[in-house]
N, C-alpha and C positions, 0 to 999 in steps of 0.2 A: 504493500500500500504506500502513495505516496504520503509525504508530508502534509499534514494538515494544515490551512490556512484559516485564518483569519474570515475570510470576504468568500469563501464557500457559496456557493450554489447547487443545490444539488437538482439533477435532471431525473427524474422518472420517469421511465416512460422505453418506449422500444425504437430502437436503431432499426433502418432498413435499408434493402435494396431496391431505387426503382430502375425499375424497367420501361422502356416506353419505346414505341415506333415511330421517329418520326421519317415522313418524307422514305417509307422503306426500307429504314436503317434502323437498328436498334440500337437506345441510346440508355447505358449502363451508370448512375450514381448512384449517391447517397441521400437518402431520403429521413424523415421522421422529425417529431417535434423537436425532439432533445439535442437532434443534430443542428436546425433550423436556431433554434434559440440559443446552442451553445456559442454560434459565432456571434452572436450581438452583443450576450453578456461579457465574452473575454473581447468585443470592441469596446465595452463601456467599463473593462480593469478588474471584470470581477473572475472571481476562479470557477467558472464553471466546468462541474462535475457531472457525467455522465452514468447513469446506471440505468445500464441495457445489455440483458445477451445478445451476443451475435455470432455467426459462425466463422472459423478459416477463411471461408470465401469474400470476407469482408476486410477492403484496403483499410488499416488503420491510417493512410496517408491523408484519408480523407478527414480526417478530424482534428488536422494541422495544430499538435500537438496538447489538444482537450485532455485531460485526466478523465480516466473510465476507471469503471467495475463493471466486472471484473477484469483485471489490467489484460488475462490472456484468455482468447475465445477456448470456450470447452466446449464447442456446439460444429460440426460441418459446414453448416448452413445459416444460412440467414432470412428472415423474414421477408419476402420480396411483394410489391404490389406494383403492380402494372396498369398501365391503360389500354385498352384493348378499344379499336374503330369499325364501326361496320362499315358497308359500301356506301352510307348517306352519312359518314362524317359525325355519328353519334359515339359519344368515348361512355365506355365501361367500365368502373375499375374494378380488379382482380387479383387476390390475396393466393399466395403461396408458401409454405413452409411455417404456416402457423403455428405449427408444435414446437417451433422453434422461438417461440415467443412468448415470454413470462415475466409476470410481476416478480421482482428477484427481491428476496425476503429482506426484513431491514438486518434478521440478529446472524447475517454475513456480514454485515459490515464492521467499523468500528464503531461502537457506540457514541467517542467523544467527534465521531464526524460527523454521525448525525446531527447529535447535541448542539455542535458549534456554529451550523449551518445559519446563516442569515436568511436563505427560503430556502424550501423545498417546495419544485413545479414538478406536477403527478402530471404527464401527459401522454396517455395511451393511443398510440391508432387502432390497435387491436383491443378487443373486446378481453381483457385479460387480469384487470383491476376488481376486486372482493372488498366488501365491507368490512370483512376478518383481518385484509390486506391495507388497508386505510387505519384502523384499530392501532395497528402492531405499529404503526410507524408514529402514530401519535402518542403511543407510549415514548417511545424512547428520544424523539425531535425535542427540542430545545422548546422553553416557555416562549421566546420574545421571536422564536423562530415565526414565519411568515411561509402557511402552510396554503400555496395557490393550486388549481387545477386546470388544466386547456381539456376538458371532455368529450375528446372527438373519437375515441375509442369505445366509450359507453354505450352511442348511439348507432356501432357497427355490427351487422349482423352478417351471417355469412350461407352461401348456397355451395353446394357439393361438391359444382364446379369451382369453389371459390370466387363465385362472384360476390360483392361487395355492397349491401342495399343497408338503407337507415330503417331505424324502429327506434321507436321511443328508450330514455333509458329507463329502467325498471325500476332500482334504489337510489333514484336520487336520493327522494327526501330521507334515505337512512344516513346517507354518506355527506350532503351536504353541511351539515350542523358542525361537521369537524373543518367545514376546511375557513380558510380568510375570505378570500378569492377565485374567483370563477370566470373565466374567457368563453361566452359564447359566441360563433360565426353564423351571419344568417343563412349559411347552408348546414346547420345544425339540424333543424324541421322546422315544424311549424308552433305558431303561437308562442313564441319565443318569447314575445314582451311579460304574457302570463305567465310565463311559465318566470320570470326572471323578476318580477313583482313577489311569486308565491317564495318561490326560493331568498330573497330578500329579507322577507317576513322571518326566513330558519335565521339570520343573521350571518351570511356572506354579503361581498360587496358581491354583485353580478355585473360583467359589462360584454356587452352584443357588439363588435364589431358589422361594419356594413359596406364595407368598403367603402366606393367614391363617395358616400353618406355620412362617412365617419365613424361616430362611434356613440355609444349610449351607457349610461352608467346608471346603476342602480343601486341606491346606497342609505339606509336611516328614511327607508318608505318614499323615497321621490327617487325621480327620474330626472337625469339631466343630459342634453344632448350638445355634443362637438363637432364641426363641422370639419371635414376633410383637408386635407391641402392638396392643391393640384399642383401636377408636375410635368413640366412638357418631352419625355420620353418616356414610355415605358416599356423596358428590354425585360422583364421577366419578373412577373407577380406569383412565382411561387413561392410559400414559406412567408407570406407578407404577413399574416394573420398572426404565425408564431411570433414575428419579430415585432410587428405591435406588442404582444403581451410581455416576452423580455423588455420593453423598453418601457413598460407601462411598469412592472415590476423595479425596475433599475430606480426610475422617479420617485415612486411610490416609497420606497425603501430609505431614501433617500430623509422625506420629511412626513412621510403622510396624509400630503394631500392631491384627491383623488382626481381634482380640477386640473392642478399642473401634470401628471401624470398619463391622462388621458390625451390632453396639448403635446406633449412631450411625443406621446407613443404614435397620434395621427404623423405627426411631421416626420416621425424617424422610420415609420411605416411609408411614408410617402417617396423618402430617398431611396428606400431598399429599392421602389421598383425599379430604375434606373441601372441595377447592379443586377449579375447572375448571383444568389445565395453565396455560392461556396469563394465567391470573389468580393460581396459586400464592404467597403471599407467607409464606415459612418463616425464624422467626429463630432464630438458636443458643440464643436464654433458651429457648423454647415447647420445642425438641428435649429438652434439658436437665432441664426439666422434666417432659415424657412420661417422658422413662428413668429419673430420680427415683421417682416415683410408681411406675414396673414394679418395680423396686428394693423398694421399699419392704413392695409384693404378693406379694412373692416371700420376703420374712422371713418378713410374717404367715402 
């Protein structure tokens, strides 16, 4: 195990491989929350920590030098989801090696790592996270720790073929009560606003991303909504969502207010599209500046 820091993050949630056809070529990276958000938090100096299986077949090159658990794959394979096209250009996505894919228990790790953690982000794609599995870890996390979720695992159900369809999630309201925080996208389902009122009510903050719409927070019974920043290129909006909620997290952390936070997370969400993921390089001036300038739009 490496050295324990101070400024910890830790990543829950599953590493994967995507797979995708473009233009009849198949195009091989790395995919998943924990990877998505580990590059924003060590953009913004924090130590993020990765805990995800994954198998041999996965380039550790790709996680340009993140701290994992556990440090050496004990698995073949890796968790791969693909997108599959029919002949009218409709994409499907498609889960493979799911056996390969597990909430990895907290009493493997060390305990004074959990402990010291400044957050801990649960963010499953796979449907792979237990209320037993939430329990165990809020035993042993830290008081002042800052326990968030991105639940886009929850809401994944899976056909034989491996294809990939949403259903509600089942235990929220058992699991929610534990956590701080909660990232929903509005391609989570439907009735998301209620559903992010009632969950409210358990005492999390909830906030619904929406893209070029912005963002909505929900927080002590009201609803407060931020509006977007536009940006005149955009080279690749994958992983935007994750990198909102790392940066919503980073702010947040910071002083705890939910207003700058939110401000913070549109504008830094706004730069990533601009960038391919695994090349992102976002500084606090360039942030700063985008929300200056929105500021300023919003006098005139």
């Amino acid at each position: 195990m490496e050295t324990i820091k101070k400024n910890n993050i830790l990543l829950w949630g599953d590493l994967c491989i995507d797979r995708n056809n473009l233009q009849g070529k198949e195009v091989c990276g790395p995919g998943g929350s924990v990877y998505y958000s580990s590059k924003i938090f060590k953009n913004f100096n924090w130590n993020p920590f990765i805990i995800s299986p994954r198998g041999k077949d996965y380039d550790d090159a790709w996680l340009g030098g993140v701290s994992i658990f556990p440090k050496t794959p004990f698995l073949d394979r890796t968790l791969v989801y693909q997108n599959r096209y029919d002949s009218n250009g409709k994409r499907t996505l498609y889960s493979e090696n799911r056996d390969c894919a597990s909430f990895i228990n907290p009493s493997l790790l060390p305990p004074e790592l959990i402990n010291s953690a400044k957050a801990i982000v649960v963010c499953p794609i796979d449907n792979n996270v237990s209320l037993l599995n939430i329990k165990e870890l809020t035993k042993v996390m830290g008081k002042e720790t800052l326990l968030t979720c991105l639940p886009q695992g929850f809401f994944r159900r899976y056909e034989e073929d491996g294809k990939v369809y949403q259903d509600e999630w089942e235990n929220a309201e058992e699991i929610i009560p534990y956590l701080d925080l909660i990232f929903l996208s509005e391609e989570d389902g439907k009735d998301l606003d209620k559903k992010a009122e009632e969950w409210n009510r358990l005492g999390v903050i909830v906030v619904i991303t929406r893209a070029e719409k912005g963002c909505s927070v929900f927080k002590d019974g009201e609803r407060t909504d931020f509006a977007a920043f536009s940006v005149e290129k955009v080279i690749d909006p994958v992983g935007s969502g994750d990198v909102f909620s790392a940066a919503f997290i980073h702010s947040y952390l910071l002083d705890k207010d939910f207003k700058k936070a939110a401000i913070f997370a549109n504008a830094t969400a706004a730069l990533s599209l601009s960038f391919h993921v695994q090349e992102i390089k976002i500084d606090i001036k360039r942030i700063n500046n985008l929300i200056s300038k929105g500021q300023k739009k919003q006098l005139n």
